[in-house]
Structure formats: structure tokens, C-alpha cells
N, C-alpha and C positions, 0 to 999 in steps of 0.2 A: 521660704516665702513669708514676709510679713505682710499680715491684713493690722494695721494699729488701731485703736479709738481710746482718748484719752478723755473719756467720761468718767469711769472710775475713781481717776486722780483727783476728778475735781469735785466732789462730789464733799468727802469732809471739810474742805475751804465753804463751799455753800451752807452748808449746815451751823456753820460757824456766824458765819455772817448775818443770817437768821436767825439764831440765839440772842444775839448782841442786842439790838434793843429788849429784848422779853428780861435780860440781865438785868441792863443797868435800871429799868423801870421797878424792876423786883430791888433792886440794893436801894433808890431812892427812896420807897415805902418803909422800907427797912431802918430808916435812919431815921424818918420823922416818927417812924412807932419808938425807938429809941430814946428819941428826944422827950415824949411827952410823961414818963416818970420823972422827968426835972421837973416838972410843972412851968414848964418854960411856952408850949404850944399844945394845942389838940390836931385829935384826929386827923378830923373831920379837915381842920382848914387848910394843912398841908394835903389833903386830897385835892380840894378846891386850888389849891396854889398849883402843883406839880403837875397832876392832869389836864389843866390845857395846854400849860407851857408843853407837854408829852405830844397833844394833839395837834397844837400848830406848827411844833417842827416837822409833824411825822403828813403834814398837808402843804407846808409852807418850807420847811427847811429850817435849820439852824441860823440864820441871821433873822427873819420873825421872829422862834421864838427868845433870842437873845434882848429883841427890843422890847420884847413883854417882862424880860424878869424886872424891872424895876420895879413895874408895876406889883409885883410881889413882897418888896421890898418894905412899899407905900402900905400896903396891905397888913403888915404885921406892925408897923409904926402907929397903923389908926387901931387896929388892936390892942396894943398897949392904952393907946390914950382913954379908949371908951372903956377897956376895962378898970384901968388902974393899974394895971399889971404890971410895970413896964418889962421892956425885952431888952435882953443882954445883947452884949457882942456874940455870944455862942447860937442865941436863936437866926439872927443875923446872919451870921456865920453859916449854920447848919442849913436855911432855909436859902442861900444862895447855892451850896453844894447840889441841895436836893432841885434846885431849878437846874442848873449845870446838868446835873445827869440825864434830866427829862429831856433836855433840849439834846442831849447827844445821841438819849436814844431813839428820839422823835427823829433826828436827823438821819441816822441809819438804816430807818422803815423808810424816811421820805428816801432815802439813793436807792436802795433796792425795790422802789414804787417807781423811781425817776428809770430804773435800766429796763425795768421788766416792759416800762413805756416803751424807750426805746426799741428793746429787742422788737417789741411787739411792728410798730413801727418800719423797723427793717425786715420783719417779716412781711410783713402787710406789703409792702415796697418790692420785694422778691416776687412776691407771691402777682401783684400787678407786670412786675418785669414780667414774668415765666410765662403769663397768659397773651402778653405782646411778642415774647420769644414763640410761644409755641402757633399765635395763629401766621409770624412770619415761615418758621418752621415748616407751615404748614401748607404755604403757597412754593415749595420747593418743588421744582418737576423732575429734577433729577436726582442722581445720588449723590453726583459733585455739586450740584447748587446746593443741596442740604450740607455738606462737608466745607463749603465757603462760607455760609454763612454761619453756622455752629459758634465759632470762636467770636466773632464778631458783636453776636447777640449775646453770650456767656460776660463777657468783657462788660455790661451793663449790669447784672445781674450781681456781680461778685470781681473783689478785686483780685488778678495775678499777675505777673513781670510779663509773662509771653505764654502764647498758647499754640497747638498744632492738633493735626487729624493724620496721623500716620493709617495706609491701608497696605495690606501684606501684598507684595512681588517676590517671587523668586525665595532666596535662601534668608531673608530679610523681611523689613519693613520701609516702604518708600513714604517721603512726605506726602500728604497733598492740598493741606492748606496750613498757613502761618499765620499769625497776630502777634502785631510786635516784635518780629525778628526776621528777618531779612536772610534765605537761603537760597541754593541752586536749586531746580525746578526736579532734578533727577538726583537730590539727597537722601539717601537711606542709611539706615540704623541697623547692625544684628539685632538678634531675639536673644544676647545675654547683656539685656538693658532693663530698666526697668518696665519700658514700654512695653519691651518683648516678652517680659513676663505677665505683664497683664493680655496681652493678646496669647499668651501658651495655655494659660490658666483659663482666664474666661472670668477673672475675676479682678475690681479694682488694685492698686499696689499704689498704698503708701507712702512715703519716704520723708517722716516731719522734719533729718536732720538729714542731709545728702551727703553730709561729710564721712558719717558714717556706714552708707551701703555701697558695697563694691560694684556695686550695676549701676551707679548713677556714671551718667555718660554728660558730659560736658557741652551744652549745644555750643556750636563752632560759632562766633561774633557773635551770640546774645551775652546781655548781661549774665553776672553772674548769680545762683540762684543758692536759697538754704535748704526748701523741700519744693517736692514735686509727688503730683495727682496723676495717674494713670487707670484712665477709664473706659472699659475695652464697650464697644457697641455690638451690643451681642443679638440677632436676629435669627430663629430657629435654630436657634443651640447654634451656629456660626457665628465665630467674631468678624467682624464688615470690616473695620477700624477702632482703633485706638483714639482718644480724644487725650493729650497729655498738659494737663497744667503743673506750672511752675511758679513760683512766689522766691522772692528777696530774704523776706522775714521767714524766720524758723515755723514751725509748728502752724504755716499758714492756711491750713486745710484744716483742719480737727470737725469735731464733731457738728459746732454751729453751723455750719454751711454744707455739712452732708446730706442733707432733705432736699436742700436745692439743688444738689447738683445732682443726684437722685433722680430728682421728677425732671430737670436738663437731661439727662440722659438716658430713660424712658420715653419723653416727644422725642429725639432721636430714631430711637429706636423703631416705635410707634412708626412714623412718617417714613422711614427707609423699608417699614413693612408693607407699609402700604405702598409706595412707591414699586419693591420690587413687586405687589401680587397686583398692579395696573401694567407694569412692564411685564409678568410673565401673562397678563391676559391678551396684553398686544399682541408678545411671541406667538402665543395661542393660533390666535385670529389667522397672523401671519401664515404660521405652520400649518393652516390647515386651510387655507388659500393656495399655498404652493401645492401643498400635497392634492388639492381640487383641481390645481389649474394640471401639475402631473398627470394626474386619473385623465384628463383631460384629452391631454396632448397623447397618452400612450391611447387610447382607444381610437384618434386617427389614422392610427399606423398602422400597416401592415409586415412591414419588412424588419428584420431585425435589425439591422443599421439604422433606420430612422429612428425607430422606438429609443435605442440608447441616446441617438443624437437628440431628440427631442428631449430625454430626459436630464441631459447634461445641460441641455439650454435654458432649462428649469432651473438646475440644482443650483447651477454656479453663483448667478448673481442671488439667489436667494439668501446663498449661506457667505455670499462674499468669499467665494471661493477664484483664483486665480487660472487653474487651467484643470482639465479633469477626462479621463477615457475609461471606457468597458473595456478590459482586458479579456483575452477567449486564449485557452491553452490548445493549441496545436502542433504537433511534431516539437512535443517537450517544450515549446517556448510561449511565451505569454505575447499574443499581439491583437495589436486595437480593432476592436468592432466600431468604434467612434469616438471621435477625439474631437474637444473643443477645447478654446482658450488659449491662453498666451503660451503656445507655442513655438520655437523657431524651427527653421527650416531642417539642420541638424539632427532636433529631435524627432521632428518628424520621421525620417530617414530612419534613427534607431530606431522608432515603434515599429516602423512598417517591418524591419529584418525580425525584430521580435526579441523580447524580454528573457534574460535567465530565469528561470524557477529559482530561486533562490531568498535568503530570508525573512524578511517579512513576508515578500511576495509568496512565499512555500507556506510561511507560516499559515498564512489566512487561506491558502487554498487545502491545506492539510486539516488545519482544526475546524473550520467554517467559522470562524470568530472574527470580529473586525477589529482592527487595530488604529488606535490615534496618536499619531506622534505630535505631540504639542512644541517641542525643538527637537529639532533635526539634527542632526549629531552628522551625518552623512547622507548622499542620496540613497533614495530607496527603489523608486520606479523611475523618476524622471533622470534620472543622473545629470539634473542640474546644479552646478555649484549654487544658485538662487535660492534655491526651495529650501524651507523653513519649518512647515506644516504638513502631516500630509494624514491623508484617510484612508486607509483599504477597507472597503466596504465587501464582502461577502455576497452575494448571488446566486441562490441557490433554488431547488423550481421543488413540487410536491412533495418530492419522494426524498429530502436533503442530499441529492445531487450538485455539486458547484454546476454554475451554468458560467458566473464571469466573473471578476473581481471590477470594481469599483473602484478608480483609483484617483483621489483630488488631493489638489494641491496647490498650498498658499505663498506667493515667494516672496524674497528680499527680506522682510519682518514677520518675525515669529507671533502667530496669536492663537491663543489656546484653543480648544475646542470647547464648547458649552456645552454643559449639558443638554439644555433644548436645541442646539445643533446633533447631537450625539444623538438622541430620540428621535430628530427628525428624518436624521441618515436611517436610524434602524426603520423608523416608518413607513420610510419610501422603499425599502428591501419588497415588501412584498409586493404593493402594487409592479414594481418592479420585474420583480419576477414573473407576475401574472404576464405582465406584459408582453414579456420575451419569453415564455414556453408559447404562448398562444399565438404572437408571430412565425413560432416555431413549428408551433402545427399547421398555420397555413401556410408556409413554405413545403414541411411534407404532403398537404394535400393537393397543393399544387404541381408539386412535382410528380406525385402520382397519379393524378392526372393529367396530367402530360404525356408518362408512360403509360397508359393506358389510350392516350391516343394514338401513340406513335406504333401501338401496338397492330393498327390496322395500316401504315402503312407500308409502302412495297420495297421498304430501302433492302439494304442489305443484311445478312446478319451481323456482318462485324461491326455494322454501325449502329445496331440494336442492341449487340451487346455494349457497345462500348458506352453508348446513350444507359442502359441500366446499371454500368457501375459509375456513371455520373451522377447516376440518380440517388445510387442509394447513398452515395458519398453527402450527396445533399439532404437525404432525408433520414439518416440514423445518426443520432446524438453520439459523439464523441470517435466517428468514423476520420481516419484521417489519410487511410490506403483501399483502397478495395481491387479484388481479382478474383476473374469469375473464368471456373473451369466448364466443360461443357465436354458430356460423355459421348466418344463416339468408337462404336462397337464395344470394347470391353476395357477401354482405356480413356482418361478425362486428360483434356487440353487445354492451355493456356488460350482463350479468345479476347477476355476485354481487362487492361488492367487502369487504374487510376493510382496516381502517387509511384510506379513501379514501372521500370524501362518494360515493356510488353514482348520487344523483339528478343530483348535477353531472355528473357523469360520463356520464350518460346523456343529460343536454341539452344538455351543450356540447364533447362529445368524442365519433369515433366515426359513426357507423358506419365500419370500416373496409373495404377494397378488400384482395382477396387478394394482389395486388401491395405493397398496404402493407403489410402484414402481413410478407410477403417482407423488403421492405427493414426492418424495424422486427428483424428474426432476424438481419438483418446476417450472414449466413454460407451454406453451400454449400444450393442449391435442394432439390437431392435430399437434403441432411441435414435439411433441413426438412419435407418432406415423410415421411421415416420417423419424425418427433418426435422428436429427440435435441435434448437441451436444449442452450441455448448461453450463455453468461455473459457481461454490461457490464457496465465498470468507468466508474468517473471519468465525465470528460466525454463520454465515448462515448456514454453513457446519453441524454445531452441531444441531442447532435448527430445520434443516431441515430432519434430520436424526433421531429426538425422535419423529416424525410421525408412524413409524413403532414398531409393538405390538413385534418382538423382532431383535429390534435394535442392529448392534456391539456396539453402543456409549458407553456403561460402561462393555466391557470387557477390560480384562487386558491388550490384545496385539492387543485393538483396534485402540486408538491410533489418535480419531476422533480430539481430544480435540487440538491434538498437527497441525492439518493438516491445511496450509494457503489458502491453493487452491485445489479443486477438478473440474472435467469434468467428466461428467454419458455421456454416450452417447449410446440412445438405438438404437439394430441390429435388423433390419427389412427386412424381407423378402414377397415374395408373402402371405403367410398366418400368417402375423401382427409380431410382436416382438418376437424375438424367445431369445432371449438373451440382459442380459446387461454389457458393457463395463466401468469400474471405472478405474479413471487415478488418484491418488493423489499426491500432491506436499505438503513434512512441512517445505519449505523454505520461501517460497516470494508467497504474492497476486497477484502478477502478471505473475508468474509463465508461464503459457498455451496464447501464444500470436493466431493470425490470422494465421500464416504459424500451430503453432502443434495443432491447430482445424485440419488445413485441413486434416493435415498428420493421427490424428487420427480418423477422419471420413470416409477415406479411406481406412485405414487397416481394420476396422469395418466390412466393406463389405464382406472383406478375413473371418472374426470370424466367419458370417453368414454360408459361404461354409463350415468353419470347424465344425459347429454345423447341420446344414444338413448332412454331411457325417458322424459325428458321429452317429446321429440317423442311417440315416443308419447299420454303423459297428456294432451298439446298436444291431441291427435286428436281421443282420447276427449272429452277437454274441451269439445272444438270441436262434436262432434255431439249430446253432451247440452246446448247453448245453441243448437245450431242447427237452423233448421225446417229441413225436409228437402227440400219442396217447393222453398222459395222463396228458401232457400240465406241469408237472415237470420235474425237472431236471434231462439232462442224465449223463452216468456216467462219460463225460467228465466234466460236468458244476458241479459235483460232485467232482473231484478230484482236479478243479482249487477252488471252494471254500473250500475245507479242509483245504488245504496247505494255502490260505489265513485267516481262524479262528484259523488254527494252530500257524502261527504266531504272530498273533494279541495274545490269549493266551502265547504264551512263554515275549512279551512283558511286557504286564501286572499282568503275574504268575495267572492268573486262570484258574480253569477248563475246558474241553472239552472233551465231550460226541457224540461218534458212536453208532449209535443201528440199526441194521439188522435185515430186517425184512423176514421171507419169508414163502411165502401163502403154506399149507400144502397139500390140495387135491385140487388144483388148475385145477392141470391134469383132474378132474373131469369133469370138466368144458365146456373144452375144447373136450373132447371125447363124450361127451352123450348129450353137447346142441349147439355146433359149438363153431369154433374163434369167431362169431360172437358174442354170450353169454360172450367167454372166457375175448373178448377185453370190453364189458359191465362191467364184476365184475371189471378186474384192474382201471376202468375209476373211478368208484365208490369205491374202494380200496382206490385211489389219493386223491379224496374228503374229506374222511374220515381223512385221514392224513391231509392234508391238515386246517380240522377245529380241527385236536386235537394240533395240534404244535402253539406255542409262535409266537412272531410276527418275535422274535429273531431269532427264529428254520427255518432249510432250510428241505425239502425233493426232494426226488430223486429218478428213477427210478433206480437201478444195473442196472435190463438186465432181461427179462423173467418175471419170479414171485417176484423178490428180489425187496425190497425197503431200501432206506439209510435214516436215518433223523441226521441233525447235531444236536446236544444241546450244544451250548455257554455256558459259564460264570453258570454254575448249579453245585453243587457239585453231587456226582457219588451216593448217595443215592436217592437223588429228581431227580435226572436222569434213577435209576431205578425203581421209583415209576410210571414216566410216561410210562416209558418202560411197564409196567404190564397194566397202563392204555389201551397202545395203542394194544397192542394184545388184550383184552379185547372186545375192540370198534370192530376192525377186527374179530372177533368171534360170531358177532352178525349180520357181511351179510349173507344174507340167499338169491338164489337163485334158483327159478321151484323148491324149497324142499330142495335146497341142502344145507350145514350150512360154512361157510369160518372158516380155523380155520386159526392159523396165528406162527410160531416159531419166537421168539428173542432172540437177544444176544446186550450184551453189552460191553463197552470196552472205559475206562475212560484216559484223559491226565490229570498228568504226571503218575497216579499208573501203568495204561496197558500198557504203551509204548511214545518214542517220536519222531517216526514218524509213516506219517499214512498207510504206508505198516502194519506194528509192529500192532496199533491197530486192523486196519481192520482183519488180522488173529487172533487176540484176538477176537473180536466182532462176526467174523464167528465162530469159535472154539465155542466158547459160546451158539452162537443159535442151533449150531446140537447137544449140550447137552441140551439144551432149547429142542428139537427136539426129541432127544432121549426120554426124561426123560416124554414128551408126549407120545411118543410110548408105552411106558412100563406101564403106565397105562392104557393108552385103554386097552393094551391084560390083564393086570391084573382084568380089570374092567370087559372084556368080558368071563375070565376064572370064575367069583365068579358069572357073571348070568346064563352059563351052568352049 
């Protein structure tokens, strides 16, 4: 790299040219002290002769004092006369020489009096330009009005062929303003030019002969040039632009005009500093209007959809941003909590199925760092071929938990990201955040409040429980499964699941053993017994789950294989564990931070009251379906499970069997040995049924003497084989002498009827010809023994 100045060089020429009169006036002295041992002249009057002739050239120039030497001439002519003396040709002679010399060196002091005017002159002239340059300079409002006008005001100041403002793009240098040369709007230059060394360096680049540096670059249809000025604008140690002049004649830059262009390129400077610290106080202003009007809009909100949508309706136009959504990681994929902006329909479609975890998008939810793509190489979130730009901003609540990713994007044209765009994004991270855990909590307060109302009502339990694994699915961060067991006698069972087929789960997993249960918490006995939650990650999850004799791990809609993170957390009450709570996550290990322990160790306590009051409603349940006597079902608990086996069969298209029973000489019973007798047979009537039905088979008291038994899934042959069985068995109580006999009927789904009004009048119809058709034998049997 050459920095050149060619002061030095000239510096002996000066010196020279300032010696020259002090010379020739010393040689002219020289000659009249010479002369006056001839006795031809004195002193004295060649002082008087030589010294003005000296003075008027060095005031007036060499053609003054040329017109005075006569008068010198005259002068030694009247000296002869008055003396007597006369004078030769040699005083003549000599006293012409000595004029001659005075006048050439008077003339020498007058040119270097006449340039130093000049120079002065054309300083004075610069120095009026620079201060007309620097107050237009000065009324620039922008960075390209100061970059238009630069060349234009320089061009007054000082002469060159052509001038430009190259400002750096990309792997280059772009123009952006011309003087005297005519280019395309999108011309740029590499950085192994001259230019580009003075924008690499940070320092001006010379070039007094172009012929000779390999980085002179040829502008494309300017004139042709001999050197060229390259003068980078340098603002807080940054080069802005390049200013390049170029000159025809050689060495046309050198040191005379270095001051000028100097204090030209300081007003630059100066004025682009200022310009940028009025533009970064606007940004300022801006940046902290949006971020006010954000604070704003987020403390309207409650719900954590609006909150991000309100915040995207904020950020977008602020930052001129194109389209932009909160991304939330669930069941391993990333999908929008709120999407605005230029959207198609398409996209839409893939946000809602949900995003791969995958590179960037992994990156920024793994490290918590945001990432700005200033060009696009490929899509990233939007899988738009359009997108250009894009931002993943990070999201993350107290405790540096991710809560979303931020995801904007600029399309069709690539434009960088600024720095006070970059600050602004991080700025709004927090309120951001604040935003969305605090809608977050009053989503869990509300929802526990809710359970805790629903806590007093009379629904069912399976619809309590299933309302509390709704609940907790809504109120524990990073829940994206839940199933909740519930202990009854010494073994816990699948009652409410979320995310998880419930029915599979209930026929093909389960019951478990309090021991399993145990090994399934994988951690200290006694912490399991006071309920403190406990966390698997990874494979643990599986490996800790083939402990139990029938595991979900290899059912189809188990789904163990797939899960990163789970928390069991067992519900304990006064009389030990009555229930267990499953949270699963199949996104991220890290899933369940310290805040959604707590949150679900707390709601836990709520399962418990809904598990004690279910037993309870169990109770209650129990005694308004159940006779009291005979400890089976009455004919209410009889009509709710018809209609429920009835269903169940129309689902699965099989069979369903009613059979009617009713006690024939009951009345006997009751007249000749008390109610007291009478309620003994039905007790033992129940039993009987009781040990002859399936495990399947329900029984029932009607009312009175009538019994109902249901037969499930049996075809209507083996349904009346049992039938004949069960009168049978009833035919063999025998009571003080007396003998039970028993009529049936039957009445099969879908032959008899489909619904169970339709059957039950088949099934009765039935047994009073069952009935009948008894009668008619007795008396037949009793007419052939008289």
C-alpha cells in the first residue's frame, strides 16, 4: 500500500529559487567594489545606482526596472562631467551589468512575491469555497443527499476529470453518486482496486501515475485519467464510503490541495455523524414507542393467543417486517400460537400440522440464542421459496425455560437486519416473555378454578376425572399427554386419559400392583409415598415402564417409545396413595422445569378431593342402583346398565340377552311363614343367580318377586340354554317343605327388538307363556293322578 507526498522532492527546487536573488544582488556589489580600484566609480554611487534598480524590480517586476536603467546610464555621464573624470566604455560597461543583475534579481523576489500572492489567493478562494461547501454540506438530511451533493460542491473547490462516492454492498463496492461520468445505477467495483484499498485500510490511496499501480481500475466510458485520489469517509472508526477522484494530468493531487481536501473530508464526515446520531435518536424515539405501545397492548391481554397476536401486530410494521408467528413445541413439532402477515393459504395449512425441530429452528430452541439470517440461502420456518430474511427470536420466561420461538420474516428482497432492529427484537424478548408466563398463569388459575368448582358438582366420576386430566393438560408447562390412575382396593386403574386411546388403555394395560407402581416412580419409597413428583428422561422412560407384568410400552397407541420426558406423580391422601397422576412430554428432555413441578404437585392435591368424592358419588351411586335386601341391582341400576350394554352392542353388532325371571308360589311364602321367611328365600333366590351368571352377566332385582339378568355378547340359543339352566337351579330352593318354582322368558337384541322398552315386553310376554304353559301342565298332571 502506498500513502505518497511529494514535499520532500520539492523542497531543494525552493530553496534554490530563494537563494537566486540574495545571489545575484551579492555578485552585483561584488563587481562595483571591483571596479572602484580602477578609479573608474565609487562606492557609494553604485549602491545608489543598483539598489533601486534591485527595489523596483523586486516591487514592480523586470520591465520597470529595465526602464530605470537608462537613467543610470545618465547618471555616470553627469559624473564624469561634474567631476572631470571622464568614464570609459568599462564603467559603461560594468555599471550596465550591475543594473542587469539587480533587475533580474529584483525580478525573482517580485515572481516568488507575485505566486506566494497567488497561492494565497487560491487559498483564500478554497478556504471561501469550503465554508459555502460545508454550510450546503450542512443542510443535507440524509446520507445519500450528503453523498449527492459531495462531488458536485468538491468540483468548485478543486479541479478533477470525474469524481464518485462508492458505499460497500456485499463482496464489493456499489457506486452511489457520479460527477462527470455517466454509469449504470447498480455498478460496483471489487475491493482489489484502489478504492478498495482505501475502504480496507481506512486510509487515503494515492496513485500520482496510474500507469504504474496494478489496482488502478479503468472506469468503463470515462475519460481517460493519469492519477487518482481515494478518500475513504471514515465515521466511528467505520468506513461509510469512499470519495474517489481522478485527474487527466499526472501528479494532480500532491500536496497543494491536501489541506483542502482534508477539511472536504472532515465536513463529510462531521455532517454524516451527525446525521447518523439525529437518525439513531429517531430510531431511539421510534424503538421506544413501539416497545411502549407493545408494554401496552400486552397488558390488555389475557389469553396467550392474543398476547403473541397483539405482539406480532406491533412488531411487524414496526420493523417492516413481512409475515411473523410464536412458535410453541408440542408432540416434537413446532406450531403457531399466532400468525400474522402475508401468509397464503398453503402455509397456513403447514403451520397448523406443525413444524420439524430441525436447524435453525433446533438451533435457537437448544442454545436459547436468536439467530438472523440477512439472505436466505433456503427456507427455514416458512418453507417459502419468497423469504429472504428471516429472525428467530428466542422466548424464554424466569427460570430460562424456552416458552416459544419468534419467528419473522422478510420476503421477495433481501434486507439486512440492523442493528437497532437486532436490540429492538432482544428488547421486546422480555416484555415478551413477561407477557406470556403471566397469561400463563392466569390460564392455570383459571382453570383451577374451574376445578375447584366443578369440584362441588354431582357429575360423574369419569367425567371428573376426565375434566382433571383436561385440566392439568391446560395448566402444567410443557404437558402434552396426561393419565390419571385411581386406586381401587389394592390395585390402580386407568380412569381419565388426555392424548392416549383411554379404552386401550383400559383393556390392554393395567391394572397395576402397588409395587409397580413403586418401581414405575423409580426413586426413594418414602418420596413416593409423600407424593413428590419425580422426572424420566430418555430411555429411562421405556426401561422403567417394562417393570410392569402389563405394561402400555408395546401397545399401538402407546406411544412410550416416542416420549422425552414424563413426571408420575403420586396423590396421597390421609389413608396412603389413592391415585396416580402421569404428565407426558414427546418433545424435549427438558420439557417439566421447577415452576411445572410445582404447578403439578398442586393441582395433584385437587385429583385427590376428586378421587375421594368420586368414591363417595361411587357410594351413593351404588345404593340408589342397589336393592337393599338382596344386595343386586335395582331396577334403576338395571335400566342405566341396559341402555349402556345396549349401546356397547349396537357398536360392535353383537348380541344382547334379557331374561325375566319370576318366582311362582312366592306368595306362599310370604302367607304361611312371614316376610320374614319370604325376605330369606329372595336373599337366597340372589345368591343363586348370582353364582349361576358369567362374570360378564349383570343381575337385578325388578321389584317384588321379578328378577332381570343381562347376557352380553351370547348368541340367543346359549342364552336360552342358560335360561332353562337358571329356572332349573331356582326350582331346587326348597323352603319348611315348600319347593320355589321359577317362570322365564326371553327376549334377544337385534331378533326381539331395539330398544329395551320393545325387549323387556318380549321378555315379559314370554315368561307368562313360560307361565302359562307351567300351569297347564300342573292341572294336566293333576287331572291324570285323579
Amino acid at each position: 500500500m502506498e500513502r505518497l507526498s511529494h514535499e520532500p522532492s520539492r523542497r531543494p527546487s525552493r530553496v534554490r529559487i530563494k537563494a537566486g536573488p540574495a545571489l545575484l544582488a551579492s555578485l552585483s556589489t561584488v563587481l562595483f567594489l571591483l571596479s572602484f580600484p580602477l578609479r573608474e566609480a565609487g562606492i557609494w554611487q553604485g549602491f545608489l545606482i543598483a539598489i533601486p534598480v534591485l527595489m523596483i524590480a523586486t516591487g514592480m517586476g523586470w520591465r520597470s526596472a529595465a526602464a530605470l536603467s537608462p537613467l543610470g546610464l545618465v547618471l555616470l555621464w553627469l559624473r564624469a562631467q561634474v567631476t572631470g573624470v571622464p568614464a570609459s566604455l568599462l564603467d559603461y560597461a560594468g555599471l550596465l551589468v550591475a543594473l542587469a543583475l539587480g533587475t533580474l534579481a529584483g525580478n525573482q523576489i517580485y515572481m516568488l512575491w507575485r505566486a506566494a500572492e497567488r497561492r494565497a489567493r487560491r487559498s483564500e478562494r478554497r478556504a471561501q469555497l469550503l465554508q459555502q461547501a460545508a454550510v450546503e454540506l450542512n443542510q443535507s438530511v440524509s446520507e445519500d443527499d450528503l453523498f449527492r451533493n459531495a462531488p458536485r460542491l468538491l468540483s468548485d473547490i478543486l479541479p478533477f476529470t470525474h469524481a464518485e462516492v462508492f458505499v460497500p454492498e456485499g463482496e464489493g463496492l456499489r457506486v452511489h453518486t457520479t460527477w462527470r461520468w455517466q454509469v449504470e445505477p447498480d455498478f460496483s467495483i471489487p475491493f482489489e482496486t484502489v478504492t478498495g484499498r482505501a475502504y480496507l485500510s481506512g486510509l487515503r490511496q494515492y496513485v500520482p501515475d496510474t500507469s504504474v499501480d496494478p489496482d488502478y481500475m479503468v472506469a468503463p466510458g470515462a475519460e481517460p485519467t493519469s492519477s487518482e485520489l481515494a478518500l475513504p469517509i471514515v465515521v466511528d472508526g467505520t468506513v461509510r464510503a469512499v470519495l474517489n477522484l481522478e485527474h487527466e494530468r499526472l501528479d494532480a493531487f500532491g500536496a497543494h490541495v491536501q489541506d483542502s481536501l482534508d477539511a472536504f473530508v472532515r465536513m463529510m464526515e462531521e455532517v454524516l455523524y451527525r446525521l447518523e446520531a439525529t437518525a439513531a435518536l429517531e430510531r431511539n424515539k421510534a424503538e421506544q414507542k413501539t416497545l411502549a405501545d407493545l408494554s401496552q397492548r400486552l397488558l390488555l391481554t389475557d389469553d396467550v393467543g392474543d398476547a403473541a397476536g397483539a405482539a406480532l401486530e406491533v412488531l411487524l410494521p414496526a420493523l417492516d417486517i413481512d409475515c411473523g408467528a410464536f412458535l410453541l413445541l408440542q408432540h416434537g413439532r413446532l406450531r403457531p400460537l399466532a400468525v400474522r402477515g402475508d401468509f397464503t393459504a398453503a402455509l397456513e395449512k403447514r403451520l397448523a400440522a406443525g413444524l420439524t425441530l430441525d436447524g435453525d429452528l433446533a438451533e435457537v430452541w437448544r442454545s436459547r440464542r436468536p439467530v438472523f439470517v440477512d439472505r436466505l440461502e433456503g427456507p427455514v420456518w416458512t418453507a417459502s421459496a419468497d423469504a429472504r430474511s428471516v429472525a428467530l427470536l428466542p422466548i424464554v420466561d424466569a427460570s430460562e425455560r424456552m416458552q416459544s420461538v419468534l419467528a419473522l420474516t422478510r420476503l421477495r428482497t433481501p434486507r439486512p437486519w440492523t442493528e437497532e432492529q437486532r436490540r429492538m427484537l432482544l428488547a421486546a424478548a422480555t416484555p415478551l416473555s413477561a407477557a406470556l408466563e403471566r397469561s400463563t398463569l392466569n390460564r392455570q388459575l383459571l382453570a383451577m378454578l374451574e376445578v375447584i368448582r366443578q369440584l362441588s358438582s354431582s357429575e360423574a366420576p369419569n367425567v371428573l376425572y376426565r375434566r382433571a386430566a383436561e385440566a392439568t393438560l391446560e395448566l402444567v408447562p410443557g404437558a402434552e399427554a396426561v393419565s390419571i390412575l385411581v386406586r381401587h382396593d389394592e390395585l390402580f386403574y386407568y380412569e381419565a386419559a388426555v392424548g392416549w386411546d383411554l379404552e386401550e388403555l383400559q383393556n390392554n394395560a393395567g391394572p397395576f400392583t402397588y409395587a409397580e407402581q413403586v418401581q414405575w416412580y423409580a426413586g426413594d419409597v418414602h418420596r413416593f409415598e409423600q407424593g413428590v413428583a419425580r422426572v424420566l428422561k430418555g430411555d429411562a422412560i421405556a426401561r422403567h415402564s417394562a417393570t410392569a407384568e402389563r405394561t402400555p410400552l408395546h401397545l399401538e397407541g402407546g406411544r412410550l417409545g416416542e416420549m422425552r420426558s414424563q413426571v408420575m406423580i403420586p396423590i396421597a391422601d390421609h389413608d396412603g396413595i389413592v391415585a396416580i397422576l402421569n404428565i407426558d412430554n414427546f418433545s424435549t428432555e427438558d420439557a417439566f422445569g421447577s415452576n411445572a413441578l410445582r404447578v403439578a404437585e398442586a393441582f395433584a392435591q385437587h385429583i385427590a378431593v376428586i378421587v375421594r368424592q368420586a368414591e363417595q358419588m361411587v357410594e351413593l351411586e351404588r345404593s340408589a342402583i342397589t336393592d337393599a335386601l338382596t344386595g343386586l341391582g335395582n331396577r334403576e341400576g338395571f335400566e342405566r346398565a341396559v341402555r349402556q350394554e345396549l349401546s356397547r352392542a349396537r357398536r360392535y353388532e353383537h348380541h344382547l340377552n334379557l331374561v325375566m325371571v319370576d318366582l311362582d308360589n312366592f306368595k306362599q311364602f310370604n302367607d304361611r311363614f312371614g316376610h320374614a321367611v319370604g325376605d330369606a328365600v329372595l336373599v337366597e333366590v340372589a345368591d343363586v343367580l348370582r353364582r349361576a351368571k358369567r362374570s360378564t352377566d349383570s343381575v337385578f332385582r325388578w321389584g317384588g318377586d321379578e328378577f332381570v339378568l343381562v347376557l352380553p355378547e351370547v348368541r340367543p340359543e346359549a342364552a336360552h340354554s342358560a335360561m332353562e339352566r337358571i329356572a332349573g337351579l331356582l326350582s331346587q330352593i326348597e323352603v319348611q317343605g315348600v319347593r320355589l318354582g321359577a317362570s322365564v322368558g326371553l327376549a334377544s337384541y337385534p331378533n326381539d327388538g331395539l330398544e329395551p322398552e320393545a325387549l323387556m315386553q318380549r321378555a315379559d310376554s314370554r315368561m307368562y307363556e313360560w307361565k302359562g304353559a307351567r300351569q297347564r301342565a300342573t292341572r294336566s298332571s293333576k287331572a291324570e293322578a285323579s
